[in-house]
C-alpha positions as CSV (number, residue, x, y, z in Angstrom):
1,X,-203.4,-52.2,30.0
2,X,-204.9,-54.3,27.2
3,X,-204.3,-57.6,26.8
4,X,-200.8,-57.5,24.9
5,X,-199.7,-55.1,27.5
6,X,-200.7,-57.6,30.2
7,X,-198.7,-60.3,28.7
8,X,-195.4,-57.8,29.7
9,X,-196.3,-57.9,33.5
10,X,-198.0,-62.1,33.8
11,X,-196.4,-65.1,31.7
12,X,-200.3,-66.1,31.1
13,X,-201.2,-66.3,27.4
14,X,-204.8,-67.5,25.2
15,X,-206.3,-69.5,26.9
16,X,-205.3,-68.5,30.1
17,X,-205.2,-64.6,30.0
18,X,-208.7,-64.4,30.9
19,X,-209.2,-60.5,31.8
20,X,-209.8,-58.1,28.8
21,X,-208.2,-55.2,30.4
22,X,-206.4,-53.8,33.8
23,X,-205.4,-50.6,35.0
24,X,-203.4,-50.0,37.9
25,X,-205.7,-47.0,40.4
26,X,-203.3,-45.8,42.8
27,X,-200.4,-46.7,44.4
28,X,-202.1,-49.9,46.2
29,X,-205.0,-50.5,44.1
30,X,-206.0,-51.9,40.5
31,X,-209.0,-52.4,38.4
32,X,-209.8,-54.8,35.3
33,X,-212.6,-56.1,33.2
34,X,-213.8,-59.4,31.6
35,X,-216.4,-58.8,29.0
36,X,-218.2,-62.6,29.3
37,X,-219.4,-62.9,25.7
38,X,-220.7,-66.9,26.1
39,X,-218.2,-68.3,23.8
40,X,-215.0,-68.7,26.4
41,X,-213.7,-72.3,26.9
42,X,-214.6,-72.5,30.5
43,X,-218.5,-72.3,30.4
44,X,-218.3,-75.2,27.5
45,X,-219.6,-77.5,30.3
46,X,-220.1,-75.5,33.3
47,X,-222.9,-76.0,32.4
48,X,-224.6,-77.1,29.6
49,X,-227.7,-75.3,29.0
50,X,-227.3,-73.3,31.6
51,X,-223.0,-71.3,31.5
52,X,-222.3,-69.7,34.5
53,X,-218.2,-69.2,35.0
54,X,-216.7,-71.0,37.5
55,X,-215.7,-69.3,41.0
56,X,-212.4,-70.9,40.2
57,X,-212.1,-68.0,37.0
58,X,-213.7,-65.9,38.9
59,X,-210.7,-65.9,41.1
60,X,-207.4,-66.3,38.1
61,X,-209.4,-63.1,36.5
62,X,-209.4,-61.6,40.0
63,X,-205.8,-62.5,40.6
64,X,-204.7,-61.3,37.1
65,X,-206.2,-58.1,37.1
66,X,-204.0,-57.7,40.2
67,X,-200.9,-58.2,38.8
68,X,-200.6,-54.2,37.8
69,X,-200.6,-53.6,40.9
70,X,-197.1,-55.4,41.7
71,X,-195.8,-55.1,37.8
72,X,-193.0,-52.5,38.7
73,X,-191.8,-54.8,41.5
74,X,-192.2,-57.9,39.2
75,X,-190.3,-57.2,36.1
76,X,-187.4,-59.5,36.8
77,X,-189.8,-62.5,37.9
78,X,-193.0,-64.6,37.7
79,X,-195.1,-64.2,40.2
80,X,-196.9,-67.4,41.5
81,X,-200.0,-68.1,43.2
82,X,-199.2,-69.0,47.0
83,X,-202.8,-68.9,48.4
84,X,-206.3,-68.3,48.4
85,X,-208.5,-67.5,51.3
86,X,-211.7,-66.5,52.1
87,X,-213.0,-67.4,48.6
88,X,-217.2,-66.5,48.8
89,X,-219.5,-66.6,45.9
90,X,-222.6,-64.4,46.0
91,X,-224.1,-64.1,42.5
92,X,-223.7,-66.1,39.6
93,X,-221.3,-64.2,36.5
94,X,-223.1,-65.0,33.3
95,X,-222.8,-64.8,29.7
96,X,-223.3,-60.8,28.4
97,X,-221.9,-59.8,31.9
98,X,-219.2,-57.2,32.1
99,X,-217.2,-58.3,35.2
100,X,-215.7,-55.6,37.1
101,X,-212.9,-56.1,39.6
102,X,-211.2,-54.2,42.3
103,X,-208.4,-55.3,43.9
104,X,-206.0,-53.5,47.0
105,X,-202.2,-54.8,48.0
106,X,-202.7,-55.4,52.0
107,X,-199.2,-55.9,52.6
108,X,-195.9,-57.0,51.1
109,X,-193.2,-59.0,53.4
110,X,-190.1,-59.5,51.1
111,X,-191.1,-61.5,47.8
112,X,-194.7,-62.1,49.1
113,X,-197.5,-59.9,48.2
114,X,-200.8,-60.3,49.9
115,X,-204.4,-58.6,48.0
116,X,-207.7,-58.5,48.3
117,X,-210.2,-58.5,45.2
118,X,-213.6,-58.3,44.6
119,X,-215.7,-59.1,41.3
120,X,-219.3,-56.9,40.4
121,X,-221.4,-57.1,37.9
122,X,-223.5,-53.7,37.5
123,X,-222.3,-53.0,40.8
124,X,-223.6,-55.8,43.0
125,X,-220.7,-57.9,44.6
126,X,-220.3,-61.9,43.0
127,X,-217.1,-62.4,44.2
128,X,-214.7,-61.6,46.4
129,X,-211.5,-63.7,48.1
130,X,-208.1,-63.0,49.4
131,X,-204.8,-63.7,47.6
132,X,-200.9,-64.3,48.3
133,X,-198.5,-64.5,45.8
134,X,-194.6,-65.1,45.8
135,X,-192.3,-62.8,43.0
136,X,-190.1,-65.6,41.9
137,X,-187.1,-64.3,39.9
138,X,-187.0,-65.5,36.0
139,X,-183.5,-66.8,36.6
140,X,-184.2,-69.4,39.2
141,X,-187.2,-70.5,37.2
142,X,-185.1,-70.9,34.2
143,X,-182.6,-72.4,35.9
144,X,-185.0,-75.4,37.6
């Protein structure tokens, strides 16, 4: 999925769809891209002199590119952000990286989904972390 596809499956628009591309793998399991060019908002002052993205983007972009894998399921809501465990940080993401992410569904329990991802540039592990998320139907959000 390219970005306009994406914005189908997650309410996330500029600024905040960060991945370039996602594509679900299998039946449990999605990839996605972020090509870090050195211009995005985020490494304005983290930090000057010296941008590295923030493990905090790290993990949205890992989260997004996860969405595919819970689209079909998702179509009639918004899924929200319930958790995130086990965050760990080994190698700083810099500008001209191409951030790769892999991410597997570990188990669903009615409108909670529960995934792991993991973030590499040229194949060495930065990032990886656990996440929840709850499928929300649209008409109880509209109707808040």
């Amino acid at each position: 999925m390219n970005k306009q596809e994406l914005e189908k499956v997650i309410p996330h628009r500029n600024s905040m769809l960060l991945i370039d591309e996602a594509t679900k793998t299998g039946e449990n399991t999605s990839e996605g891209k972020k090509y870090i060019t050195g211009n995005e908002w985020f490494l304005d002052g983290h930090f000057p002199g010296n941008p590295v993205v923030p493990g905090v983007i790290l993990c949205e972009m890992m989260a997004q590119a996860s969405s595919v894998i819970i689209a079909e399921v998702s179509a009639a809501s918004i899924p929200y952000f319930t958790g995130i465990e086990k965050a760990k940080f080994k190698n700083k993401v810099l500008p001209g990286d191409t951030f790769e992410i892999k991410c597997e569904l570990t188990r669903s329990r009615g409108m909670f989904h529960f995934i792991t991802g993991k973030g590499y540039v040229n194949g060495k592990l930065c990032t990886q972390a656990d996440f929840s998320f709850a499928l929300v139907p649209k008409e109880k959000v509209e109707n808040a």
